[in-house]
Structure formats: structure tokens, C-alpha cells
C-alpha positions in Angstrom: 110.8 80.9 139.4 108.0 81.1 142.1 107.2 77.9 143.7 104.7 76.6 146.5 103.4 73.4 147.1 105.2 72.6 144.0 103.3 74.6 142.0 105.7 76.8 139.6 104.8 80.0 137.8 106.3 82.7 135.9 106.4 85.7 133.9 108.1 85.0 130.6 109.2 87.9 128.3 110.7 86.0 124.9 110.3 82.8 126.2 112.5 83.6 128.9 111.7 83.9 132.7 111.9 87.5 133.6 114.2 87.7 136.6 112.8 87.7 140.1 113.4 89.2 143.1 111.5 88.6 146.6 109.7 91.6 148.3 111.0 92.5 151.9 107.8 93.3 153.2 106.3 89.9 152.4 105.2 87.7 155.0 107.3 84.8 155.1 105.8 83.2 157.6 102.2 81.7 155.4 104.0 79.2 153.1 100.4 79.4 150.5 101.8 82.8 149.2 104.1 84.4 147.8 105.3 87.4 146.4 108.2 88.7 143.7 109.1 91.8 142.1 109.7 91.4 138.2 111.2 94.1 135.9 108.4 95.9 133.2 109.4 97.0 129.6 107.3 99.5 128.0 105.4 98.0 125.1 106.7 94.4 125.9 104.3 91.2 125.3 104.5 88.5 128.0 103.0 85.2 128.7 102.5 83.3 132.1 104.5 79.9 132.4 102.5 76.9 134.3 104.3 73.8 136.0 102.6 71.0 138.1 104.5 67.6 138.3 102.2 64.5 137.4 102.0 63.1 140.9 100.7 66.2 142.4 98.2 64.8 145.1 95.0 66.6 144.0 92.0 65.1 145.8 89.4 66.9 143.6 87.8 66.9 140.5 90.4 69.6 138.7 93.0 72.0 139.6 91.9 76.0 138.4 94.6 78.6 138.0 92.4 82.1 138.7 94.6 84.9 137.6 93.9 88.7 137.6 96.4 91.7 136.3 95.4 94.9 137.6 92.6 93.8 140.3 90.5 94.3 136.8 91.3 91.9 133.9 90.3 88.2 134.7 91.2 84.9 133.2 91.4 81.2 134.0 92.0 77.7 133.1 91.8 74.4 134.8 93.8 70.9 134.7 91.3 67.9 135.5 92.4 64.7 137.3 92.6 63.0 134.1 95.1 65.3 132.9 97.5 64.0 136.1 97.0 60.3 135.4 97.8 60.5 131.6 100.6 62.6 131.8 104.0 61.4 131.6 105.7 64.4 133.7 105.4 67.5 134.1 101.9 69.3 133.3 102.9 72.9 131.4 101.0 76.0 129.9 101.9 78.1 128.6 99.1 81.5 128.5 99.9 84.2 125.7 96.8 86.5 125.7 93.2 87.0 126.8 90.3 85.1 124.8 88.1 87.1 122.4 85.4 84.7 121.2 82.7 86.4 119.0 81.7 86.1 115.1 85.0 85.9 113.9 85.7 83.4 116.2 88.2 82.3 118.7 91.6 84.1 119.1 93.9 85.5 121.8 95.2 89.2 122.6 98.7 89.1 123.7 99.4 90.6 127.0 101.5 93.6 127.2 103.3 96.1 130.0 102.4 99.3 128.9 103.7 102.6 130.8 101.0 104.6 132.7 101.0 108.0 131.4 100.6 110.5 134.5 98.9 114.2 133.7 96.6 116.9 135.7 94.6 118.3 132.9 94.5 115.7 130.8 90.9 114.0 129.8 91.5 111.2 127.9 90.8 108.1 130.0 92.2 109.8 132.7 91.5 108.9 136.4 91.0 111.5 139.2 90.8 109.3 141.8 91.0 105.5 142.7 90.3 103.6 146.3 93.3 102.0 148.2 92.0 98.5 147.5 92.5 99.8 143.5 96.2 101.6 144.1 97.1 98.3 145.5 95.8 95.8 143.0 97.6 98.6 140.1 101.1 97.1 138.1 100.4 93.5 139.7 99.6 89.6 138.5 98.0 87.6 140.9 97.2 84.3 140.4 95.1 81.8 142.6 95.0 77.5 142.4 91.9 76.1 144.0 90.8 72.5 144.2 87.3 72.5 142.3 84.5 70.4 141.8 83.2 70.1 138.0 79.1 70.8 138.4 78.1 70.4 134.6 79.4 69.3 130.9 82.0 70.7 129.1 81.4 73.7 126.4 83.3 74.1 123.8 84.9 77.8 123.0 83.6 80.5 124.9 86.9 80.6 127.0 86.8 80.6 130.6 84.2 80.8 132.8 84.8 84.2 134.3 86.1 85.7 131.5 82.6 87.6 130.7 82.8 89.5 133.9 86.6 91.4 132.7 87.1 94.2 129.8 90.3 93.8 128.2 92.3 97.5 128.0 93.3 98.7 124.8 94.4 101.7 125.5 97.4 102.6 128.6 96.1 103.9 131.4 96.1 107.6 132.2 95.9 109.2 135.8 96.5 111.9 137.7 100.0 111.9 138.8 98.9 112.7 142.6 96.8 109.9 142.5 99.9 107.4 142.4 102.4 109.9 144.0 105.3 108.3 146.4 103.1 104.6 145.3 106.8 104.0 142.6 103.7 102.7 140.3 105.1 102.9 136.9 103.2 100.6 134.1 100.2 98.8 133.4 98.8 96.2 131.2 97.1 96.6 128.3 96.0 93.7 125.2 97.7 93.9 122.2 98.2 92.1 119.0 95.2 89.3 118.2 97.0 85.8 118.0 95.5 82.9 116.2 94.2 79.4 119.1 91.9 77.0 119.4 89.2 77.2 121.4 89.3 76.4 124.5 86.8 73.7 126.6 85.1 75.1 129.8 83.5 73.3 132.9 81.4 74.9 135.8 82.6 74.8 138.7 82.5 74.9 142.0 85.3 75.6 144.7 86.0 72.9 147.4 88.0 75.1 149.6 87.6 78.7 151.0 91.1 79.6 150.8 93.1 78.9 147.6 96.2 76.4 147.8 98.4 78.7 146.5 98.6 82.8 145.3 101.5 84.0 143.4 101.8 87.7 143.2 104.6 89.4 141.1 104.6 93.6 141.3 105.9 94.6 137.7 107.7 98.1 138.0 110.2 100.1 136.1 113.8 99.5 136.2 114.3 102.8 137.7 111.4 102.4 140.2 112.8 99.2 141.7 116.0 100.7 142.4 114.1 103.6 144.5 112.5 100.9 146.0 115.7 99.5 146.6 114.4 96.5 145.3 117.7 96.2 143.3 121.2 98.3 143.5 121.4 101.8 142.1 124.0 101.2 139.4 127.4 102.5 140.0 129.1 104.2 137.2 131.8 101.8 135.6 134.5 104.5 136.5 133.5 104.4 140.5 133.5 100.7 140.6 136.4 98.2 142.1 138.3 97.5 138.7 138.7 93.7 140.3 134.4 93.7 139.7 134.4 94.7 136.3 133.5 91.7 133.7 135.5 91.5 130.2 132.5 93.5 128.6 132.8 96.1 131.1 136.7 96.5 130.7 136.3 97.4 127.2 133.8 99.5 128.0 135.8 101.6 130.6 138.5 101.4 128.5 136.7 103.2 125.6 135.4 105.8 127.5 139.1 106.6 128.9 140.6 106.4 125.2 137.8 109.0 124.4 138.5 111.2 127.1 142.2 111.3 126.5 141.3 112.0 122.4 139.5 115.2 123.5 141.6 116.3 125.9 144.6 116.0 123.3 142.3 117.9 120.7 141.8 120.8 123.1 145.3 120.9 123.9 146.1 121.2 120.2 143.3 123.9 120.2 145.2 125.9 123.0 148.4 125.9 121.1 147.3 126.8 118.2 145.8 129.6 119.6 149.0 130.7 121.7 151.0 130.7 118.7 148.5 132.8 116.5 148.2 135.6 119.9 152.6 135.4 119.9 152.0 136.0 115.8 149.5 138.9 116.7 151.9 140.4 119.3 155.0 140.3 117.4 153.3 142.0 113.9 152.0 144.7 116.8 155.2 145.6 117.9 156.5 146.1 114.6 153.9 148.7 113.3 154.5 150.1 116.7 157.9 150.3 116.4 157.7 151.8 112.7 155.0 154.5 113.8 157.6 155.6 117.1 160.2 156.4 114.3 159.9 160.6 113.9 160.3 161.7 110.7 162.7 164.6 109.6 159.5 167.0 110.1 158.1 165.5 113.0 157.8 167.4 116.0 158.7 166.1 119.6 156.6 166.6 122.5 157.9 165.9 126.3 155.1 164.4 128.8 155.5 165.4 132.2 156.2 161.3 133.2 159.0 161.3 130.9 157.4 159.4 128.0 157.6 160.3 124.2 154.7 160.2 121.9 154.8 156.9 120.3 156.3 155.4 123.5 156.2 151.6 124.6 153.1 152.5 127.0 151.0 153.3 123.7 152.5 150.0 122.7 151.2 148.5 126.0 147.8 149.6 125.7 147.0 148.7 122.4 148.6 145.3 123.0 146.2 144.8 125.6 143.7 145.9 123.9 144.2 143.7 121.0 144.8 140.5 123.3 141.3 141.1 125.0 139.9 141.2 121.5 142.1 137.9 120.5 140.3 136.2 123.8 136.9 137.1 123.2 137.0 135.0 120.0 137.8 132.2 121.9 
């Protein structure tokens, strides 16, 4: 959970907070930012998660949460000073998709992580080129809380005040892969499913200060690209880990893959022998036609070689022997 100034937000997958983890070339040092690395699904919807306790000294007419995915899609809300005094703790929000407000009415489109599909030919949506500022602001939420000053009366549905200026994506982005190349960019997001809300009421406003009290940023990537980023560990096979590290889950899990190993190697070995015996079965049924065919018969004629050997001898034998076990092997 990312907190400044008491100020808490997070990306929530399920209901759940997606796991963290800080960025190492943050600077640490300006206590009104801050930056994490979260973990992107492909084709996952997620919602942001707002927190601001009750007694939260706000010295303004209402508190706005500006948030931005992608440098492109806008949204907003905002918590007025009434809110503070008549709540009883915390203040929460939770936001589950970006407002669509036309003829049919009010409704939401869920947020969703959506991988970006990288090609060189390709034409469909495709980007050939995109400025640093946009590489940068590509697979991150940013979110910025200003003090503000409400300049008019409330409106009813519409949704926020900024959202006219923002096009909601449809459709996953598509780029060309040396556009993004070494940048361990990996998704984008995209609006999915309509949900059913209420609409929502809107002020104008006006900001009090220049600078916002608070921007969180989280950079969503792919499992696999935060571990080249050595955001988090490379994962180390269960077989090269210390066996005093391994969880009860993980046990089993090694010990599966070892019964499975031994159960092939046992079958192979069973192979082997079966096919030893059959070649012994082949040799011995060799040597007895051999031996039958070396007999001369009563008309037969004897020939002397000049090595010594016999027609019919045990090097014919040899020979076709060999011959027969390079056959035997090739089936194998």
C-alpha cells in the first residue's frame, strides 16, 4: 500500500491489493511522491483503492484525486470538506472503470491490463513512432491529490470534469517493437466490460496550489519483465534451491518431479533389457543356422583358403552376426 501524507492508494486485482515493490531509481528524498512497481496480468480488470482518514487537515474547499493511465486516459473525483466532518473514519473509494455518459445513460468500463502486441509490418493501430515524454508515461498509473476550490454548483451525471478531454481504448495497443526496444514495456490498458453506477455529481474547480500534495505512480509490467528489471528475483528452479527454503507445497512438488524421473528412468531400463535379451535371442538362433549350414554333406566339396579357414567357417559367422546386430540397433 502506497502512502504519503496519509493518503493511501492501490491497485486492486479481485479485491485484493496487487503486491508492491519500490523502484530503485526513485528519489527518496521528495516525501510528496512516490513510486511502485506492480505486477500486470494479461486481460485482468482492476480498480484503484482510495483511503483518507476523517481528520485529515484539508484547509480547502475539497480534496481531487487526478488520475491518468498511460499519459492518455484521464479521470477524477473529489471528496469535499463536508465529506471529512460527517464521516465517522476512514473516507474509501473504491474506482472500477471509466464513465460513459450518453443516451443510454450513465455506466462504467472496467479497467483492464492488456498486453501490447509488438510487430514491424503490421497496420492495425500500429505506432511507428512515439516522443520520450509518451515512452515514459506508457504501462503507468499516476495519480495526483490537489487542494481545490469549488467555483460553481454541482451537475449531476456527466462524470468528471476532465473526463471529455480522454478517449477510452478499446482495442490493445500495437507498436513497433523498436519503438519500445530495451524500455521492458510489456502491457497497456484498455476499457472493457460496461458495468452498471450511478451517476456521479461534479463541481468546477479551481486548484489552490501549483504543486499537487501528493502523486502516486505505480509502473505495471510483466512478471518476466520485472525480473529483467531485477525488480524481483529470477526464480530458481525447485531442484537448485536450499531444500531448508522449500515450503510444504514445494516439497511435494520436488518430490513429484523426482518420483517421475525415477518412473522413466525405470521404464527405459526395462526398455534396454528387453532389448538385450531379444539381440542374445537373435544371436543364439544365428549361430544355429550357421552351425547347420557349416555341416558338409556327403557330396559336398571342401575348399582350403589360403588363411586356413573352411567355407562355412566362424568368420562367415562373424560377419553376418555383425551384420545382423547393426540391423538389430538401427531399430532402436
Amino acid at each position: 500500500m502506497a502512502i504519503i501524507k496519509r493518503i493511501e492508494m492501490t491497485v486492486q486485482v479481485d479485491g485484493r491489493d496487487l503486491r508492491e515493490y519500490e523502484d530503485p531509481d526513485a528519489d527518496t528524498e521528495n516525501d510528496g511522491e512516490i513510486t511502485r512497481y506492480i505486477q500486470a496480468s494479461s486481460e485482468t480488470p482492476f480498480t484503484l483503492s482510495f483511503k483518507v482518514p476523517n481528520d485529515f487537515p484539508l484547509d480547502a474547499d475539497c480534496l481531487s484525486f487526478e488520475y491518468t493511465f498511460d499519459g492518455n486516459l484521464k479521470d477524477d473525483f473529489l471528496w469535499r470538506k463536508e465529506k471529512f466532518n460527517s464521516s465517522k473514519g476512514k473516507l474509501s473509494k473504491t474506482v472500477k472503470g471509466y464513465p460513459v455518459y450518453d443516451k443510454k445513460g450513465f455506466r462504467l468500463q472496467e479497467f483492464m491490463f492488456a498486453k501490447i502486441n509488438f510487430g514491424e509490418d503490421t497496420e492495425l493501430n500500429l505506432y511507428d513512432e512515439l516522443s520520450p515524454s509518451e515512452v515514459r508515461s506508457l504501462s503507468t498509473i499516476v495519480c495526483k491529490v490537489y487542494r481545490k476550490e469549488i467555483i460553481g454548483s454541482c451537475t449531476i451525471g456527466g462524470g468528471a470534469e476532465i473526463v471529455k478531454d480522454s478517449v477510452p481504448p478499446t482495442e490493445a495497443l500495437m507498436i513497433k517493437e523498436k519503438v519500445l526496444k530495451g524500455q521492458g514495456l510489456t502491457h497497456s490498458i484498455l476499457t472493457g466490460e460496461e458495468i452498471k453506477a450511478s451517476p456521479q455529481n461534479t463541481w468546477p474547480t479551481r486548484r489552490v496550489d501549483k504543486k499537487p500534495l501528493a502523486t502516486f505512480t505505480f509502473k505495471y509490467r510483466s512478471n518476466e519483465a520485472l525480473q529483467h528489471l531485477h525488480i524481483i528475483p529470477r526464480e530458481i528452479p525447485l531442484e537448485e534451491r536450499d531444500i531448508e527454503t522449500l515450503t510444504k507445497t514445494e516439497m511435494r512438488e520436488l518430490l513429484r518431479r523426482q518420483q517421475g524421473k525415477q518412473q522413466h528412468a525405470q521404464a527405459n531400463v526395462v526398455t534396454e533389457c528387453n532389448r538385450d535379451d531379444e539381440y542374445k535371442a537373435l544371436l543364439a538362433s544365428a549361430k544355429s543356422q550357421q552351425a547347420r549350414r557349416a555341416q558338409p554333406g556327403p557330396n559336398d566339396e571342401v575348399v582350403a583358403l589360403d588363411d586356413g579357414a573352411v567355407a562355412g567357417s566362424p568368420w562367415g559367422l562373424q560377419a553376418w552376426v555383425s551384420r545382423a546386430k547393426g540391423a538389430f540397433q538401427g531399430r532402436g
